[in-house]
C-alpha positions in Angstrom: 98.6 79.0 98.1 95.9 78.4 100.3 94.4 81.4 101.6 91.6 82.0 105.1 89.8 85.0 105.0 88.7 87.0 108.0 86.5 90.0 108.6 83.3 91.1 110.3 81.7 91.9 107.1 81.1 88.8 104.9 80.7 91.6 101.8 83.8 92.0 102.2 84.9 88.7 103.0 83.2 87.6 99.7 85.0 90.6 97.3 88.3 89.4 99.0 87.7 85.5 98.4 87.1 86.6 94.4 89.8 88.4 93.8 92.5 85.9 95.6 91.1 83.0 93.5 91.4 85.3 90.4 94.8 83.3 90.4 93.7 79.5 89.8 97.2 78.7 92.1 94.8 80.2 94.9 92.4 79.0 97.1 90.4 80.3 99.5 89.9 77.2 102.1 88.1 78.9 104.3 86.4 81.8 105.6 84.6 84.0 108.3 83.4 86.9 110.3 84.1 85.1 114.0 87.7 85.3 115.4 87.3 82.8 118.0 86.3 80.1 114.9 89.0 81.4 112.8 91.5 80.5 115.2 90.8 76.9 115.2 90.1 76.6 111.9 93.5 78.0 111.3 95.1 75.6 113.3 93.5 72.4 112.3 93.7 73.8 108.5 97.1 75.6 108.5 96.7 77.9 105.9 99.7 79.3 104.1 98.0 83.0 104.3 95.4 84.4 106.4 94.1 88.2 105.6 92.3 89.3 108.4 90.5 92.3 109.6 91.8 94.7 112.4 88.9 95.5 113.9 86.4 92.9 114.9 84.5 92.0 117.7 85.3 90.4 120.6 88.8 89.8 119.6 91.0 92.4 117.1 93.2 91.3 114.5 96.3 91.8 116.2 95.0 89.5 119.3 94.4 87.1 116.9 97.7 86.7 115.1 99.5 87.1 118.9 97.2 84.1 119.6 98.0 82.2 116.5 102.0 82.9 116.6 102.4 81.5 120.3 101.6 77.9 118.8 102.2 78.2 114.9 104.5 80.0 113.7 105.0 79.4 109.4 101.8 81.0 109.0 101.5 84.8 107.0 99.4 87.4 108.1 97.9 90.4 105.7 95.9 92.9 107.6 93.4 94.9 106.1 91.9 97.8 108.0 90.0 101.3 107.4 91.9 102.8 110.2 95.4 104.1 109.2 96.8 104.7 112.9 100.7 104.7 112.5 100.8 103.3 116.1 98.7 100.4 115.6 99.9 99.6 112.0 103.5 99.6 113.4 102.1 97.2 116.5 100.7 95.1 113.9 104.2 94.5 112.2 105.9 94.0 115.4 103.5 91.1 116.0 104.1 89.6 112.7 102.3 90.9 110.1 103.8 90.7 106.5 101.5 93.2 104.5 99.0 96.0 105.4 96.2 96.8 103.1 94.1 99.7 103.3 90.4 99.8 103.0 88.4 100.4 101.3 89.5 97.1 99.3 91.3 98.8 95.7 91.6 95.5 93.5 94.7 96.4 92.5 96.4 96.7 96.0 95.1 93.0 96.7 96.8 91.8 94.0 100.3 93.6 94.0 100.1 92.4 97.9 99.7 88.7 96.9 102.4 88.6 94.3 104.7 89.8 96.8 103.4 87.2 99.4 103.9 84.4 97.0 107.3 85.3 96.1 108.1 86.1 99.8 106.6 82.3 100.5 108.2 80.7 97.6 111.9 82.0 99.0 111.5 80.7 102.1 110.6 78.0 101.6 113.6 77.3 98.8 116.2 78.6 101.5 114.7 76.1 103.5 115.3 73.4 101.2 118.9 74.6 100.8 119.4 74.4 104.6 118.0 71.0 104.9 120.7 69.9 101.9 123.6 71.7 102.8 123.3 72.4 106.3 123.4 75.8 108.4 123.7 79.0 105.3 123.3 82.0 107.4 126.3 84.0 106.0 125.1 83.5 102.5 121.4 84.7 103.2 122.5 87.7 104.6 124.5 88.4 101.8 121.3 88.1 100.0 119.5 90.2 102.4 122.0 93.4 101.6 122.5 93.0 97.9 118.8 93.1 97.9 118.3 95.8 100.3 120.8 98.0 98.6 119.2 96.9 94.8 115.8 98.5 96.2 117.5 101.9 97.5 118.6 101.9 93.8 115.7 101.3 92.6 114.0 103.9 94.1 116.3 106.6 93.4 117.6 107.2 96.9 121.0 105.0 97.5 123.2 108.3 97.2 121.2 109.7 100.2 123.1 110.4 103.2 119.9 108.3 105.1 120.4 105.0 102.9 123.8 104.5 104.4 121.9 104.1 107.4 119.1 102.4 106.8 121.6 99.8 105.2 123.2 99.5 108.9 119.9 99.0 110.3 118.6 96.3 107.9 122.3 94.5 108.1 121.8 94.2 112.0 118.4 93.3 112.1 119.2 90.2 109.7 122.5 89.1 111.2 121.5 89.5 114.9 117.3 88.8 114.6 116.4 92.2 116.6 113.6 94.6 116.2 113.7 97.5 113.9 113.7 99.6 117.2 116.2 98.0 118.8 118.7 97.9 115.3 118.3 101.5 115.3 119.3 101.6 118.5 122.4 99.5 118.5 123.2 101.5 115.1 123.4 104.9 117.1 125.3 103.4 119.7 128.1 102.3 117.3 128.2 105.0 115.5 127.5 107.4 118.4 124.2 109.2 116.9 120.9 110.5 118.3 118.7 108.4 117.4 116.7 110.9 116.7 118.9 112.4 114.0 119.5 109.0 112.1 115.2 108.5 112.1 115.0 112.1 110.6 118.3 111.4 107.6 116.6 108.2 106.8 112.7 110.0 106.9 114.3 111.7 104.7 115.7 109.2 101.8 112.3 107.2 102.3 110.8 110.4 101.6 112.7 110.9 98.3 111.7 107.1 97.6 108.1 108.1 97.9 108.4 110.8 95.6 110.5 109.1 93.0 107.7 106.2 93.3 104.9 108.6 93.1 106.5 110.4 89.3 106.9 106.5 88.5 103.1 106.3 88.5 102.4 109.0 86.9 104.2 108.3 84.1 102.9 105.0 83.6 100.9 103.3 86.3 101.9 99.8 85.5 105.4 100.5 85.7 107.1 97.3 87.0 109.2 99.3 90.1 105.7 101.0 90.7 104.0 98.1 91.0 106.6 96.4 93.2 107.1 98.3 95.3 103.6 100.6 96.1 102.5 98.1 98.6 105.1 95.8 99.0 107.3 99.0 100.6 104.9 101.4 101.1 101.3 102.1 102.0 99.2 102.1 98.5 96.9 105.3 100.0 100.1 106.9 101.1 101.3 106.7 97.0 98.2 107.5 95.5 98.0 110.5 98.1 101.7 111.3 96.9 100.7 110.9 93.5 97.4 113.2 93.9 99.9 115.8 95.6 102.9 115.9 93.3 99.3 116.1 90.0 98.2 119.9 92.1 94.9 117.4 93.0 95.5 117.7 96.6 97.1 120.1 99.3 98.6 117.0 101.4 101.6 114.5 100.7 101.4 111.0 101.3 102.8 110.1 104.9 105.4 107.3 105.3 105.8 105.1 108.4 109.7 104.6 108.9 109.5 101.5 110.9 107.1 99.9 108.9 109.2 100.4 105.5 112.4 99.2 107.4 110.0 96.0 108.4 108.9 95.8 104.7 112.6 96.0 103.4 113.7 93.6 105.4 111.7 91.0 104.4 112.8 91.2 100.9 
């Protein structure tokens, strides 16, 4: 994969450049702290990934990756930022993001987020190959799109919760009729004739539970395949580790969870 890197601190630009090219299948072909030159670089150089900083000068992340998806649009975004505002992480997503990492940059986190952008690259580029052989396969992709959603709900322990059912709705609609997680939700509580506000709080809930069970998971044994999955793919790594900290006595507060961002992250599965 070929990877540009963008922040306002070339330390940081540097630590992120090793670790992506830990891998020898990536490479870092370029790199910055200037916005304005990242954005023609990245459209002269079309770069599978860019990871790019929130905050920056002049122009933020999130104005850069609006500015980059009016005229290219196969390109994937990871964010990294020390601010953990749920309003501007969940603005972020709605403008395309794929991944969110936290700083300050954890090794670890980098790398469970690239394996998951390389698999998420990888399948679409495979169902594109199908489509270009066989023609139009929306029914069969969002088959795919449930049985997977529904195989992660297992795996975290919460697919008996009264919230999964719902969440399962939401992700089903998003796929098969390309709306925003906000407006899913909406038409979800219109069919069903819900509050919104109660079918947020039932699936809060189950995510909840999710984080829990995924917190216990890393407890037990911090490279645990679901727990390294899923910690950053799903959810926010600080969030776990905060969970984690909570659930050991080391800490009086739980990790948080952003329901609209793990619906976004479930439905790219």
């Amino acid at each position: 994969m070929n990877y540009l890197v963008l922040d306002d601190d070339i330390n940081v630009v540097k630590i992120i450049k090793t670790i992506v090219e830990e891998d020898f299948n990536n490479r870092v072909i370029a790199y910055g702290t200037d916005p304005k030159k990242a954005i023609d670089d990245i459209l002269v150089l079309k770069p599978d990934v860019v990871i790019i900083d929130y905050l920056m000068p002049e122009l933020d992340g999130v104005d850069v990756v609006k500015k980059i998806r009016e005229v290219h649009k196969d390109v994937d975004f990871i964010m990294i930022s020390q601010v953990s505002d749920k309003e501007m992480i969940g603005q972020a997503y709605k403008e395309g993001i794929s991944f969110f990492i936290s700083k300050p940059i954890n090794r670890f986190e980098v790398l469970t987020v690239l394996k998951h952008i390389t698999e998420k690259i990888e399948t679409t580029r495979k169902l594109d190959q199908i489509v270009n052989l066989i023609g139009h396969v929306q029914p069969a992709s969002q088959v795919r799109h449930e049985e997977v959603a529904k195989s992660v709900l297992k795996d975290l322990g919460i697919y008996s919760e009264k919230g999964s059912k719902d969440i399962m709705m939401v992700i089903e609609l998003k796929q098969s009729e390309a709306v925003t997680i906000d407006e899913a939700i909406k038409k979800v509580c219109k069919s069903i004739g819900e509050n919104p506000k109660i079918i947020r709080q039932r699936m809060r809930r189950a995510v909840n539970k999710g984080l829990r069970n995924l917190a216990y998971l890393g407890i037990e044994d911090y490279m645990n395949e679901l727990f390294i999955k899923y910690s950053s793919a799903l959810y926010d790594f600080e969030s776990v580790k905060k969970e984690m900290d909570y659930v050991r006595g080391k800490s009086a507060y739980k990790g948080s969870v952003s329901l609209d961002k793990f619906l976004e992250n479930l439905s790219e599965f």
